[in-house]
C-alpha positions as CSV (number, residue, x, y, z in Angstrom):
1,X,77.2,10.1,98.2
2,X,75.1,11.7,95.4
3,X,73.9,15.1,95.3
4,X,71.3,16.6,93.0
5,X,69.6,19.9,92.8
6,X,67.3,22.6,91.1
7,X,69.4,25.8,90.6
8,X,67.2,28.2,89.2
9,X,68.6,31.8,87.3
10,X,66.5,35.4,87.7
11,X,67.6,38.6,86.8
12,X,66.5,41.3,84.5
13,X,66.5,40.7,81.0
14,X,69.8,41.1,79.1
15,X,72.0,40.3,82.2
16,X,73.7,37.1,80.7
17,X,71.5,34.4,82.3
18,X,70.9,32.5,79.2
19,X,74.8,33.1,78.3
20,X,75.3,31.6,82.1
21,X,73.3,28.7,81.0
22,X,74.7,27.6,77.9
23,X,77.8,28.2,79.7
24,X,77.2,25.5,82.9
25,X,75.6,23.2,80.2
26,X,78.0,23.0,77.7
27,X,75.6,23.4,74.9
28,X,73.9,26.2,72.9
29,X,69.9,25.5,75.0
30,X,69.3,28.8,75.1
31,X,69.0,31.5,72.4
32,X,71.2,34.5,73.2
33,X,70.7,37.9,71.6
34,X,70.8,41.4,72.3
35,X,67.3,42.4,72.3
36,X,65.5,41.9,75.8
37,X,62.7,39.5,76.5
38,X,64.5,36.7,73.8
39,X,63.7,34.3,76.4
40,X,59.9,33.5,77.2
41,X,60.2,29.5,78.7
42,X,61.5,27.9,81.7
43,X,64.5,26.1,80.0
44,X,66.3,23.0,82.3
45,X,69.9,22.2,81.5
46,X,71.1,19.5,82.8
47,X,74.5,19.4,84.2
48,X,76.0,15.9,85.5
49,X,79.1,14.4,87.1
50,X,79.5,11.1,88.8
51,X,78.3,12.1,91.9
52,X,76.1,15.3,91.7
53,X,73.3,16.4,89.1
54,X,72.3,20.1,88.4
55,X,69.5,20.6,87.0
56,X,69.6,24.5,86.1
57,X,67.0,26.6,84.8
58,X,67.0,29.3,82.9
59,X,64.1,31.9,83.1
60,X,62.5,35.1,81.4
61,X,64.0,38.4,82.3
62,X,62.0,40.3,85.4
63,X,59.4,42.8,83.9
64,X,56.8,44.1,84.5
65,X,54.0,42.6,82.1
66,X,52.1,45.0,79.5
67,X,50.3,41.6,78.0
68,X,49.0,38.3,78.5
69,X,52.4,36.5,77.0
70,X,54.3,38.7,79.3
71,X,52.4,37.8,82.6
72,X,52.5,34.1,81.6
73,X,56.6,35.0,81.0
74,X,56.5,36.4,84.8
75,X,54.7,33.4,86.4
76,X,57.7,31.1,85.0
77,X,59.9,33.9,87.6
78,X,57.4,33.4,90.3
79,X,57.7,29.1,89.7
80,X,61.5,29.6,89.8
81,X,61.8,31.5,93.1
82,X,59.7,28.7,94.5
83,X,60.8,25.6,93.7
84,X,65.0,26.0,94.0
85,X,67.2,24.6,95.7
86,X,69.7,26.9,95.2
87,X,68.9,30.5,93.7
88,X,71.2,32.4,91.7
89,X,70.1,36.1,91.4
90,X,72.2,37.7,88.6
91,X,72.8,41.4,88.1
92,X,75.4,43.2,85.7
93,X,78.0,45.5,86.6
94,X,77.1,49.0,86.6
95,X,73.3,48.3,87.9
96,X,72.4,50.2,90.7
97,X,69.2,49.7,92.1
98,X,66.7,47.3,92.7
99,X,64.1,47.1,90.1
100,X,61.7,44.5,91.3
101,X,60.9,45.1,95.3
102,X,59.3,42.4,95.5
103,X,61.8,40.1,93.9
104,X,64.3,41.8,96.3
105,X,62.0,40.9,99.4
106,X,61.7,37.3,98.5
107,X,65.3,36.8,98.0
108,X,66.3,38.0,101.6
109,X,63.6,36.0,103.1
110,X,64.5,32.5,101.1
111,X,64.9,29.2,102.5
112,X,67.4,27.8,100.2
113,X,71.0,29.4,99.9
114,X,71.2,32.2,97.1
115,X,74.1,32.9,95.3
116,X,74.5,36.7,93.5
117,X,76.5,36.6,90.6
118,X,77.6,39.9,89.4
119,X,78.3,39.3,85.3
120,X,79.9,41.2,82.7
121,X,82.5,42.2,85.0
122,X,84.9,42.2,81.9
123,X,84.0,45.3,81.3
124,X,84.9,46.9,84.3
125,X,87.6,48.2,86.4
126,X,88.8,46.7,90.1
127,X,88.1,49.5,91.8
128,X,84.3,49.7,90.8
129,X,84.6,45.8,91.0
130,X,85.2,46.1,94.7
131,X,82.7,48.8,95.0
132,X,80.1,46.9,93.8
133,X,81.0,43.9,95.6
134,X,80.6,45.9,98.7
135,X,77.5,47.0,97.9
136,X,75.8,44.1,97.2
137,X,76.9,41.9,99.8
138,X,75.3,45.1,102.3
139,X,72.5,44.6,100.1
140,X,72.1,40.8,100.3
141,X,73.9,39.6,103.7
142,X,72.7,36.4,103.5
143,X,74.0,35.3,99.9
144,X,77.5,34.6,98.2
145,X,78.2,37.1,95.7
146,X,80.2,35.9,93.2
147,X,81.5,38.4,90.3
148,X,81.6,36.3,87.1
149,X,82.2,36.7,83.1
150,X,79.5,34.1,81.8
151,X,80.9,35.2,78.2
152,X,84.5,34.9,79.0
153,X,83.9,31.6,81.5
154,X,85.5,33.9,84.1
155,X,85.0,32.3,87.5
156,X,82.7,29.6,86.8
157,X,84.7,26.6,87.7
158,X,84.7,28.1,91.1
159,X,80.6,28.7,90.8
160,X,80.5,25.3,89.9
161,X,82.0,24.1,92.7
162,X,80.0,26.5,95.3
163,X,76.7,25.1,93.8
164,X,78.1,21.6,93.9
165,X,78.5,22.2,98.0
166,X,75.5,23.8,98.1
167,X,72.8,21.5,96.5
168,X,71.1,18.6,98.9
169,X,71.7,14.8,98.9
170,X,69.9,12.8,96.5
171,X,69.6,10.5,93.4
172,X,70.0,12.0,90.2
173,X,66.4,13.5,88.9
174,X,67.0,12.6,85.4
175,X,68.9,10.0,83.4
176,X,72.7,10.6,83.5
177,X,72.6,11.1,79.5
178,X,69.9,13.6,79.4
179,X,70.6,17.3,78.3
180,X,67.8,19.2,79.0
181,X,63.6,18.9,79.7
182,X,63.0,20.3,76.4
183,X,62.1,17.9,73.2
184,X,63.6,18.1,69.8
185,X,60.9,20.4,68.6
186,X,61.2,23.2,71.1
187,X,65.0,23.6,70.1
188,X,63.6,24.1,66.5
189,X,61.5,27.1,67.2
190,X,63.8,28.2,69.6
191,X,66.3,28.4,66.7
192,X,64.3,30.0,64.4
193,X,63.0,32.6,66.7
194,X,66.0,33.4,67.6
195,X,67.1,34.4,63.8
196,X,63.4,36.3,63.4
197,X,65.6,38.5,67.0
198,X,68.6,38.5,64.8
199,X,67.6,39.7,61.8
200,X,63.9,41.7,62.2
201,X,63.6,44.5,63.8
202,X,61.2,46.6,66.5
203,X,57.5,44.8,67.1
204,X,58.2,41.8,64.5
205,X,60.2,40.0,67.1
206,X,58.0,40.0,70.1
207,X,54.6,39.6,67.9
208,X,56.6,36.3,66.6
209,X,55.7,32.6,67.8
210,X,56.9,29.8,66.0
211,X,55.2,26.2,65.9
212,X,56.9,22.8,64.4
213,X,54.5,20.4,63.2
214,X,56.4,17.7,61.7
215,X,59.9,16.7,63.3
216,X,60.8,13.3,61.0
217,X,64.0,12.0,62.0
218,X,65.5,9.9,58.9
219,X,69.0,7.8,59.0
220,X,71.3,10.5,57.6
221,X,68.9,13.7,57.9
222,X,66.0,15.7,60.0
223,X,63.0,16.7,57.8
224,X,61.5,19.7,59.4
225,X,58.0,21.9,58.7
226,X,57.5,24.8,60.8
227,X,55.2,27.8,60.8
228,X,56.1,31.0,61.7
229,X,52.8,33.0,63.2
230,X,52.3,36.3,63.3
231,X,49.8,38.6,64.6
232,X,49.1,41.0,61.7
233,X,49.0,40.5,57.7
234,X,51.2,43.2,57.3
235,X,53.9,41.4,59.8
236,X,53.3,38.4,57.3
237,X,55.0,40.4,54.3
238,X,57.8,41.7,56.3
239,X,58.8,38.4,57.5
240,X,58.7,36.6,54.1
241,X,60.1,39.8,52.4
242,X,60.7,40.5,48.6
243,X,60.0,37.2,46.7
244,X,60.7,35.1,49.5
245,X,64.5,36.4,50.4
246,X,64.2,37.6,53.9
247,X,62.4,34.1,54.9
248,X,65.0,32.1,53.0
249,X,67.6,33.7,55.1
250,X,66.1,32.3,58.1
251,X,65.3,28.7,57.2
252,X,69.0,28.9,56.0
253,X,71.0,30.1,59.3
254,X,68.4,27.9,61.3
255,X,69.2,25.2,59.4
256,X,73.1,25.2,59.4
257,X,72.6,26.2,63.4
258,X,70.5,23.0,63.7
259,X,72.9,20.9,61.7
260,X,75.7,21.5,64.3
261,X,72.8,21.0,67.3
262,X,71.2,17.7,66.2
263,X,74.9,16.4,64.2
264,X,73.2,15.5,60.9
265,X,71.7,17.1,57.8
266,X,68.3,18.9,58.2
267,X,65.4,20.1,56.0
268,X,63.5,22.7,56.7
269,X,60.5,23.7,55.3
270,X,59.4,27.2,56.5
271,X,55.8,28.7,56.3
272,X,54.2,32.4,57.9
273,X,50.2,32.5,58.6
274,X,48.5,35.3,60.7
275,X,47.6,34.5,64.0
276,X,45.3,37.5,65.2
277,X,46.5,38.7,69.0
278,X,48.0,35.3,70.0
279,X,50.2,37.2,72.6
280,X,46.7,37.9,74.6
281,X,45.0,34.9,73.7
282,X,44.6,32.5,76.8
283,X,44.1,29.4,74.6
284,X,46.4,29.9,72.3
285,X,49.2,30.8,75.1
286,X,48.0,27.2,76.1
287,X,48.6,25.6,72.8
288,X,52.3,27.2,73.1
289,X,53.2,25.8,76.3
290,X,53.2,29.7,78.1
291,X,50.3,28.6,80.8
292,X,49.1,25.4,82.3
């Protein structure tokens, strides 16, 4: 007997889900930094054994949208709570309330078995462990609640398992080998947006899209080009920086994260060009894979 499944993650942003992801994967798919909103796509991991297949999705953080990029962001939440077969709702320890009603609603009335994983519990105590617990499972009668350390791998074997029980019969979706739904490219900008997160500060993050247009794969190395766009000139200067510093920083901690991803030596070659208002640009929110 085979089993295989769609197990897709929501929460608000900054919970863990992408740290839950990389977790149940095995491998770095998702970038992870403090700053909310890092992730914008629908990102599959793919999770195998010899007789099940998880195919586990990791999503945007709920908001509620002040732009066209963040709508498109919300619609990849709305896809997720459709199509699962199991849903994992994750909150962090400490939240209190419900900050999406209507998220709430459609989680007590799903079809498919949800799982609410209460994260970060490391930094709690057992008594407001148990507390919480409580409260949530009044909240959400019909779901497991699980508390978990994503970070700290805290309970995961035994989440593994649950969603193992819980996902239907059938074939495997995708090849046994395959990681992820994602091509090379994607993990490239992925990368290096997750350095412009790391290392840039208030707007220059969000206003940041990033675009490979030549992925060459050679015997012993990867030669990259990629353009960072930007939605203002002056945005443009702040991301190159003084003589070019500030942008050879990037292309540098990209690269050396890249040569661990892909296991071989990569060149990157990085440019910045002014992209005016992509973020509420329907066609250009196309072009980056945000709508259909």
């Amino acid at each position: 007997m085979h089993k295989a499944g769609f197990v897709n993650i929501i929460g608000n942003p900054n919970v863990g889900k992408s740290t839950l992801m990389n977790c149940l994967v095995g491998e770095k798919l998702s970038i992870i930094t403090s700053k909310a909103q890092t992730t914008r796509h629908r990102i599959l991991g793919i999770v195998n054994g010899d007789n099940f297949q998880l195919i586990i999705s990791d999503t945007p953080g709920i908001i509620k949208p002040s732009y066209e990029l963040q709508s498109s962001m919300m619609d990849f939440v709305k896809s997720a709570l459709e199509d699962a077969d199991v849903l994992v709702y994750m909150l962090e320890i400490g939240e209190k309330s419900i900050k999406d009603l209507d998220v709430h609603n459609k989680i007590n009335s799903a079809k498919v078995p949800v799982i609410i994983l209460l994260n970060k519990i490391d930094l709690s105590n057992q008594k407001q462990l148990e507390i919480e617990i409580d409260n949530w499972s009044k909240m959400y009668p019909n779901s497991d609640v699980y508390p978990i350390s994503a970070l700290n791998n805290f309970n995961i074997e035994k989440l593994i398992n649950r969603i193992i029980e819980l996902i239907p019969e059938s074939p495997p979706y995708f090849p046994k080998d395959q990681l992820t739904d994602k091509p090379e490219r994607f993990f490239v900008n992925e990368k290096l947006r997750e350095k412009i997160f790391l290392y840039y500060d208030k707007e220059i993050p969000y206003s940041v899209e990033v675009v490979t247009d030549e992925f060459k794969e050679e015997e012993s190395i990867i030669k990259i080009r990629s353009k960072i766009l930007v939605e203002r000139e002056s945005q443009k200067g702040i991301i190159i920086g003084h003589k070019g510093v500030a942008l050879k920083k990037i292309g540098t901690k990209a690269r050396l994260d890249l040569e661990k991803f892909f296991g071989k030596k990569v060149f990157i070659e990085l440019h910045v060009k002014v992209s005016k208002n992509w973020r509420s640009n329907s066609s250009q929110l196309k072009r980056f894979g945000y709508k259909q």
